[in-house]
N, CA, C and O atoms as a GROMACS GRO file, in nm:
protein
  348
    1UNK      N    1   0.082  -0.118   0.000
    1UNK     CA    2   0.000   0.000   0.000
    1UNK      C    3   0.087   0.125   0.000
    1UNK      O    4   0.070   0.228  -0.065
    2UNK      N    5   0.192   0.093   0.093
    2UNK     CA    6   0.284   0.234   0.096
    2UNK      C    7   0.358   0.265  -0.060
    2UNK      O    8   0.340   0.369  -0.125
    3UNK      N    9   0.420   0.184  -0.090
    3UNK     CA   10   0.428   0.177  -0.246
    3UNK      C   11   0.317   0.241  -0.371
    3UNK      O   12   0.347   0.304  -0.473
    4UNK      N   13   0.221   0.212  -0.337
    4UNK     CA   14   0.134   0.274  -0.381
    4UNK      C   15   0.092   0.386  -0.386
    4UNK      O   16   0.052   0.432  -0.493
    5UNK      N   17   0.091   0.445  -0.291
    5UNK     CA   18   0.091   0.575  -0.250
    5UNK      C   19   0.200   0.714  -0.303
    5UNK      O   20   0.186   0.831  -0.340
    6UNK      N   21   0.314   0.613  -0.278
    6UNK     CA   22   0.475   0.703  -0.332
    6UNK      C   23   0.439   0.682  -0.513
    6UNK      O   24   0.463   0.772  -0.593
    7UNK      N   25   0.404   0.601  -0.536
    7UNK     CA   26   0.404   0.633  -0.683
    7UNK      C   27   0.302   0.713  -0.711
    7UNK      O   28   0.320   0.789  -0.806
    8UNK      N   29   0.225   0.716  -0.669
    8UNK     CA   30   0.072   0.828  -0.723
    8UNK      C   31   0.111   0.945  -0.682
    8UNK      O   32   0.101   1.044  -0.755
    9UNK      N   33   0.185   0.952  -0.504
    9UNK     CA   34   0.217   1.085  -0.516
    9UNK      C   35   0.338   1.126  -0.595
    9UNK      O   36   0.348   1.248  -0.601
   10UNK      N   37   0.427   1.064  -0.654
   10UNK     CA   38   0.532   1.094  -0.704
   10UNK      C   39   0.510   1.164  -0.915
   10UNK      O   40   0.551   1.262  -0.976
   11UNK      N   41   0.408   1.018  -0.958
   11UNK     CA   42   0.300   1.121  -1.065
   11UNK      C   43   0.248   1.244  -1.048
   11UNK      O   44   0.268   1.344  -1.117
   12UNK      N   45   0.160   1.230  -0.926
   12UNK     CA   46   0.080   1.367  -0.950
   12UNK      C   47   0.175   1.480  -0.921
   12UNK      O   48   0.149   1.582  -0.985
   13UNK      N   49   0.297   1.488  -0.827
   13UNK     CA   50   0.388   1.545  -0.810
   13UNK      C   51   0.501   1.634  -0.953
   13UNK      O   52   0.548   1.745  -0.972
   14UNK      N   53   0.498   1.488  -1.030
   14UNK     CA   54   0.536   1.521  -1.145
   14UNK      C   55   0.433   1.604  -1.261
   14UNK      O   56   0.487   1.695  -1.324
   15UNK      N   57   0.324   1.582  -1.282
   15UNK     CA   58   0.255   1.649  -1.320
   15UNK      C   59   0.216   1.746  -1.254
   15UNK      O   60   0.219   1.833  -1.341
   16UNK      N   61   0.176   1.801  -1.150
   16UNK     CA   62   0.184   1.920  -1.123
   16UNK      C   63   0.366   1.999  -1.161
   16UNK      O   64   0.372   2.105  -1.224
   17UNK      N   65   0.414   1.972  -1.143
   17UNK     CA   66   0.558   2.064  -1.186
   17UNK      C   67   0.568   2.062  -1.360
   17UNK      O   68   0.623   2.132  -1.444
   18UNK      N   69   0.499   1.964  -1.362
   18UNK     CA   70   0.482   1.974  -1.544
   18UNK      C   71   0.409   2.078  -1.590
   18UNK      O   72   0.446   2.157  -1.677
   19UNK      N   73   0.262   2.079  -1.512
   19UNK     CA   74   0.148   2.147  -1.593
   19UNK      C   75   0.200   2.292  -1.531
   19UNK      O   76   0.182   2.381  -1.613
   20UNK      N   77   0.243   2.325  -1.444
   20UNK     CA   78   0.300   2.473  -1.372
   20UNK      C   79   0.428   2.548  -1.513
   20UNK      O   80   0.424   2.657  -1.570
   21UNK      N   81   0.497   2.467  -1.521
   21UNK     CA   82   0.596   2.462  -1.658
   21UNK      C   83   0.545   2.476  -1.816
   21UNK      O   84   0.603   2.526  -1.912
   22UNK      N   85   0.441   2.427  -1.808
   22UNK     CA   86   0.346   2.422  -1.932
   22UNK      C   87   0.322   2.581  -1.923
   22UNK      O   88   0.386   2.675  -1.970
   23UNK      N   89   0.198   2.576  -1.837
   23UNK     CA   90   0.160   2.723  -1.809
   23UNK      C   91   0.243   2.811  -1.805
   23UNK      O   92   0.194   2.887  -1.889
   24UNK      N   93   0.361   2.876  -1.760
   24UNK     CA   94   0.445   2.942  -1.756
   24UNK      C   95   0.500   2.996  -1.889
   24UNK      O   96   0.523   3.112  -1.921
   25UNK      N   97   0.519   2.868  -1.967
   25UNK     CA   98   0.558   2.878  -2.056
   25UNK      C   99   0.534   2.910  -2.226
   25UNK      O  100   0.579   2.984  -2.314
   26UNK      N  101   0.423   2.792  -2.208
   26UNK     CA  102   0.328   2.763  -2.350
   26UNK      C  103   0.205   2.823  -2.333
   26UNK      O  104   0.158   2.878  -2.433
   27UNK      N  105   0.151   2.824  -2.246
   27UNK     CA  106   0.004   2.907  -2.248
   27UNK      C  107   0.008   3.043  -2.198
   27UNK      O  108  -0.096   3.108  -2.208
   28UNK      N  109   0.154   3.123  -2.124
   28UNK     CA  110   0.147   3.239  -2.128
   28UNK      C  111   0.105   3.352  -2.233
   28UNK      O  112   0.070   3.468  -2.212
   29UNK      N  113   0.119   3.289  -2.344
   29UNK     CA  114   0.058   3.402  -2.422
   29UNK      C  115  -0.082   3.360  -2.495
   29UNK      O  116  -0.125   3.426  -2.590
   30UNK      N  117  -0.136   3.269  -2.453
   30UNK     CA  118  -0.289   3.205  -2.536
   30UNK      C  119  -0.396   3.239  -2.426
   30UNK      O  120  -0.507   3.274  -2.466
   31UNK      N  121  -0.370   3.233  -2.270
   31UNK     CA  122  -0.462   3.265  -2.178
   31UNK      C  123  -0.446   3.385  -2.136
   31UNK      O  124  -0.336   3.434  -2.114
   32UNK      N  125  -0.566   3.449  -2.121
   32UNK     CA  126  -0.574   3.552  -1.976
   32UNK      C  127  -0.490   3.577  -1.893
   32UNK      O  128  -0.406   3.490  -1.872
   33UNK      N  129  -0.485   3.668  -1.838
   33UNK     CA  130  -0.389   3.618  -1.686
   33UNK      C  131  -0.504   3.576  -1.552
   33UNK      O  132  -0.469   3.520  -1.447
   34UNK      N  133  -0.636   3.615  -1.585
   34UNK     CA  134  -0.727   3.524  -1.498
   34UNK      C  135  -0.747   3.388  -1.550
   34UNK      O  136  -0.827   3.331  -1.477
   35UNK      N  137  -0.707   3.308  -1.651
   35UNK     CA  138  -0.743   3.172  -1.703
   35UNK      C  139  -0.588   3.183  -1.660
   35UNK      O  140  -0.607   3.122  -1.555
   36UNK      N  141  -0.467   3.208  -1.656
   36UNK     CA  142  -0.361   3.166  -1.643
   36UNK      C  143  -0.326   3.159  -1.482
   36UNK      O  144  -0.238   3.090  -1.432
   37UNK      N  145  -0.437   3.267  -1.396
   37UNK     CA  146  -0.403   3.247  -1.234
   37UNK      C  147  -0.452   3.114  -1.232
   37UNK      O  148  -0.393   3.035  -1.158
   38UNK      N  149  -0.587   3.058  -1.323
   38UNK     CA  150  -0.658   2.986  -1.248
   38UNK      C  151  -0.564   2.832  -1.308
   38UNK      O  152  -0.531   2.744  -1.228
   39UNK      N  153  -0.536   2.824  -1.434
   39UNK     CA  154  -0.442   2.706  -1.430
   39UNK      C  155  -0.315   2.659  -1.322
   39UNK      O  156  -0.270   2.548  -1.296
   40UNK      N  157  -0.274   2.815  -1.266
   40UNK     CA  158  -0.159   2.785  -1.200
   40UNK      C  159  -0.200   2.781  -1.076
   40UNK      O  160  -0.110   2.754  -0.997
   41UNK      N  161  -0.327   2.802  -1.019
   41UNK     CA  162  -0.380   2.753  -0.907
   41UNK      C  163  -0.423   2.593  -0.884
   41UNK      O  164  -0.439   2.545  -0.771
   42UNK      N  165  -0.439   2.517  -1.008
   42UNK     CA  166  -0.499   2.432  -0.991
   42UNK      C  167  -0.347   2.358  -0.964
   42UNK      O  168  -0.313   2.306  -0.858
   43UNK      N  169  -0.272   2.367  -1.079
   43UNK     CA  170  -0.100   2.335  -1.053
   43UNK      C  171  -0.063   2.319  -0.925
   43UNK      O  172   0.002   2.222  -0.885
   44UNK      N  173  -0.101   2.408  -0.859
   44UNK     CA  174  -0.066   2.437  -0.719
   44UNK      C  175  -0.127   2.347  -0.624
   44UNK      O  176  -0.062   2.293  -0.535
   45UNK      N  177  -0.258   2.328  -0.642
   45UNK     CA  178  -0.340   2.248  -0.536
   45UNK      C  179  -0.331   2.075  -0.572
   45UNK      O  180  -0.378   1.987  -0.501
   46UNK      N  181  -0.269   2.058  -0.681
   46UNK     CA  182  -0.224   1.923  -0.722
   46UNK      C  183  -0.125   1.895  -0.667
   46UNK      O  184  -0.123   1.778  -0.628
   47UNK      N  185   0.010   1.985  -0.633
   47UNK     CA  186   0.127   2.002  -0.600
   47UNK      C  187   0.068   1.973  -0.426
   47UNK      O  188   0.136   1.888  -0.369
   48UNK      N  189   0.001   2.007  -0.375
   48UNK     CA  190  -0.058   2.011  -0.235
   48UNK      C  191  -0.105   1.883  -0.203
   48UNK      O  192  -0.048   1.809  -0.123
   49UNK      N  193  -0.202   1.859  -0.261
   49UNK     CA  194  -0.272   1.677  -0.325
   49UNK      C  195  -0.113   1.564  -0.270
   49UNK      O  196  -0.093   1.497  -0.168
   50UNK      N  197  -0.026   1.588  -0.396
   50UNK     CA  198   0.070   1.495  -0.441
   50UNK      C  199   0.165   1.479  -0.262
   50UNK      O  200   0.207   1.377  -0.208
   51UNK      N  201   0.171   1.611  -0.219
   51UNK     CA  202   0.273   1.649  -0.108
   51UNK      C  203   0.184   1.534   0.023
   51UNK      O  204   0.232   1.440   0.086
   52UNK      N  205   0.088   1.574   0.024
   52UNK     CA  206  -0.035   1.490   0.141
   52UNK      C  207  -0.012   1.365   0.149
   52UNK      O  208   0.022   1.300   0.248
   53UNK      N  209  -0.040   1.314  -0.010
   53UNK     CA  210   0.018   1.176  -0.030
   53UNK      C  211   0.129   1.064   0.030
   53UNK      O  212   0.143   0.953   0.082
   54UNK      N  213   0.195   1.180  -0.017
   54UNK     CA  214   0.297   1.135   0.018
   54UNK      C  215   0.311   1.117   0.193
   54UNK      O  216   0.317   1.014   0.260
   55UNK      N  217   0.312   1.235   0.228
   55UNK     CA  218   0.302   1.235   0.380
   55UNK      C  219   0.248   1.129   0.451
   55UNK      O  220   0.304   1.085   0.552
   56UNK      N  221   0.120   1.074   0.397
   56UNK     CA  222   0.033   1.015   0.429
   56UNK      C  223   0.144   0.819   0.406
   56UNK      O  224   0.114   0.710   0.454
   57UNK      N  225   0.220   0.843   0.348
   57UNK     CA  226   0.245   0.732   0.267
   57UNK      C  227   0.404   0.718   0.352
   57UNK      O  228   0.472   0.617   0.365
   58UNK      N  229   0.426   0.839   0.393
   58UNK     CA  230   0.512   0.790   0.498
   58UNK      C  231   0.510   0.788   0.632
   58UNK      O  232   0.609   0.755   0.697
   59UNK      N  233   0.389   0.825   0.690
   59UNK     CA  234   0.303   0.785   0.807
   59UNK      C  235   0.267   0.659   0.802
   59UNK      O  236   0.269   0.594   0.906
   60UNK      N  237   0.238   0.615   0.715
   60UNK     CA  238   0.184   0.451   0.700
   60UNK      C  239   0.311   0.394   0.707
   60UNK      O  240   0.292   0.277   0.738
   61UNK      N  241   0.455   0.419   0.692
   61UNK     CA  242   0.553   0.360   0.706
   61UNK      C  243   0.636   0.353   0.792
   61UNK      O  244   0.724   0.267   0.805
   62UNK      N  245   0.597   0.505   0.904
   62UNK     CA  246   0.643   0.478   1.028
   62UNK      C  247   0.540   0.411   1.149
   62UNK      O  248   0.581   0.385   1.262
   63UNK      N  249   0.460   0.399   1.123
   63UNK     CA  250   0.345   0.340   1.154
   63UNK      C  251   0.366   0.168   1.192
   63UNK      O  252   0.354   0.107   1.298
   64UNK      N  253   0.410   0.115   1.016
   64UNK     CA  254   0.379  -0.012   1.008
   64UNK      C  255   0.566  -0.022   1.074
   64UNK      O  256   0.597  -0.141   1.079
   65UNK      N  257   0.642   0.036   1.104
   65UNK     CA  258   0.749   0.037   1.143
   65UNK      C  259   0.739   0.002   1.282
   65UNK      O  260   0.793  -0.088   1.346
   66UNK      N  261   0.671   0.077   1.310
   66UNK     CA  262   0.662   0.092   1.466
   66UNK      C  263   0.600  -0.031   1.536
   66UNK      O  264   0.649  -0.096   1.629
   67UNK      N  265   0.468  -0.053   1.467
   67UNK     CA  266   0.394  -0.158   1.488
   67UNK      C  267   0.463  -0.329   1.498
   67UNK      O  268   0.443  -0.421   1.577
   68UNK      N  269   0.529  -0.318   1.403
   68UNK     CA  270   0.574  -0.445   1.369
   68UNK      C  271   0.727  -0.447   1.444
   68UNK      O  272   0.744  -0.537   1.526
   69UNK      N  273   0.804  -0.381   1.428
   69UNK     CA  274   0.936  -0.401   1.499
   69UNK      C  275   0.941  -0.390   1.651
   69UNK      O  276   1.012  -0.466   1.717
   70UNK      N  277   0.850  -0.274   1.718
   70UNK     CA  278   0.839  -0.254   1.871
   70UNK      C  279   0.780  -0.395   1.964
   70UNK      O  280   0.801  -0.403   2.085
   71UNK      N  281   0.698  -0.512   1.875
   71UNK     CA  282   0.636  -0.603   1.982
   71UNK      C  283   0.765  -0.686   1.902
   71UNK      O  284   0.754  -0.784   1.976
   72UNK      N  285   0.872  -0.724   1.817
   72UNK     CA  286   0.949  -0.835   1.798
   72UNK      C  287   1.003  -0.817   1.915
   72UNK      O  288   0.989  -0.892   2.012
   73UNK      N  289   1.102  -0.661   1.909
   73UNK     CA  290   1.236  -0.644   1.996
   73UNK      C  291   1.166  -0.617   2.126
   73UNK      O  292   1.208  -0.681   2.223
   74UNK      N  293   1.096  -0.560   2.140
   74UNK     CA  294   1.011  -0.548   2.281
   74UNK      C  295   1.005  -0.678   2.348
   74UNK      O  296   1.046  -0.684   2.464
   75UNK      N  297   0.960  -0.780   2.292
   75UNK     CA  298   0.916  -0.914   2.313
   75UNK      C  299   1.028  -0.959   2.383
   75UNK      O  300   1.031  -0.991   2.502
   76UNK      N  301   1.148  -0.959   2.281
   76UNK     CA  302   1.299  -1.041   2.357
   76UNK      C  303   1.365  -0.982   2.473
   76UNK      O  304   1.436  -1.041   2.554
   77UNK      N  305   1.326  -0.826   2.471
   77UNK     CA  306   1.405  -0.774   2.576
   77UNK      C  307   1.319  -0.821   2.684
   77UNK      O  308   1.382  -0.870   2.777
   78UNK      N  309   1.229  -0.819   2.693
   78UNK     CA  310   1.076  -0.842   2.825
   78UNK      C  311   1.175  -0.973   2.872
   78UNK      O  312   1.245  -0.989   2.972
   79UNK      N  313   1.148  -1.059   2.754
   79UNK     CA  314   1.185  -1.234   2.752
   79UNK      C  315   1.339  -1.217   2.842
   79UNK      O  316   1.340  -1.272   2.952
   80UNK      N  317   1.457  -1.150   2.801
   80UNK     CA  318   1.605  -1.142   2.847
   80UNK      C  319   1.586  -1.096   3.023
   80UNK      O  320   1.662  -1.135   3.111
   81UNK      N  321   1.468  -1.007   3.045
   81UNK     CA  322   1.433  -0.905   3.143
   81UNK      C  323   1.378  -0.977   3.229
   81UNK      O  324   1.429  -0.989   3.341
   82UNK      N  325   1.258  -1.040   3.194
   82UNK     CA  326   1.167  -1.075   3.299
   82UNK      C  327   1.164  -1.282   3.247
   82UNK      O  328   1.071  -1.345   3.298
   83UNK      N  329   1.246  -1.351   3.168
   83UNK     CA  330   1.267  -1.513   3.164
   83UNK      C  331   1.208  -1.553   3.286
   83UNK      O  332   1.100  -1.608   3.305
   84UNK      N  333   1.323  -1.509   3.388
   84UNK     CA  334   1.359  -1.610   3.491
   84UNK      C  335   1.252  -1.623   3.596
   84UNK      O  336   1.203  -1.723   3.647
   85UNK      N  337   1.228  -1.485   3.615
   85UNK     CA  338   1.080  -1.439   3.635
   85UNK      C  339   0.957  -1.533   3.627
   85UNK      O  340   0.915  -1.589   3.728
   86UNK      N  341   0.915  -1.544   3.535
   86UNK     CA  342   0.805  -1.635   3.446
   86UNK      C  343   0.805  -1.782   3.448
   86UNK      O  344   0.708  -1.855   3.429
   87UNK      N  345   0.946  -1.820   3.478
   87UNK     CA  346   0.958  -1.983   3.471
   87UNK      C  347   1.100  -2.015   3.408
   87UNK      O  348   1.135  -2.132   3.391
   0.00000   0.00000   0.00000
């Protein structure tokens, strides 16, 4: 899933820096500068989108980090800590 995530945000990431580049460039002189705020706003909120994603995609990775490694090593130290304890 986390994989998943880094690549979609890493597309939409890329396309937003694409379509911002586009605009800047190629449609500066065919649009408005109100059709050209509003392309480079949308650029922008894709760029926002892609950033979340991601975030989101590496929360799920410290997450499943945490989850899964804290009860292995947790487990053995308890076990080294409290063995003799228990039986």
């Amino acid at each position: 899933m986390m994989r998943i995530f880094l690549a979609i945000a890493a597309i939409l990431g890329g396309l937003s820096v694409a379509g911002g580049a586009f605009a800047s460039h190629a449609l500066k002189e065919k649009l408005t500068a109100s059709e050209l705020s509003i392309f480079e706003t949308g650029a922008r909120y894709q760029m926002y989108h892609a950033l979340a994603l991601l975030a989101v995609a590496l929360l799920l990775t410290r997450t499943l980090i945490a989850g899964t490694a804290g009860p292995r090593s947790g487990g053995g130290c308890f076990y080294c800590r409290c063995g003799d304890f228990f039986g």
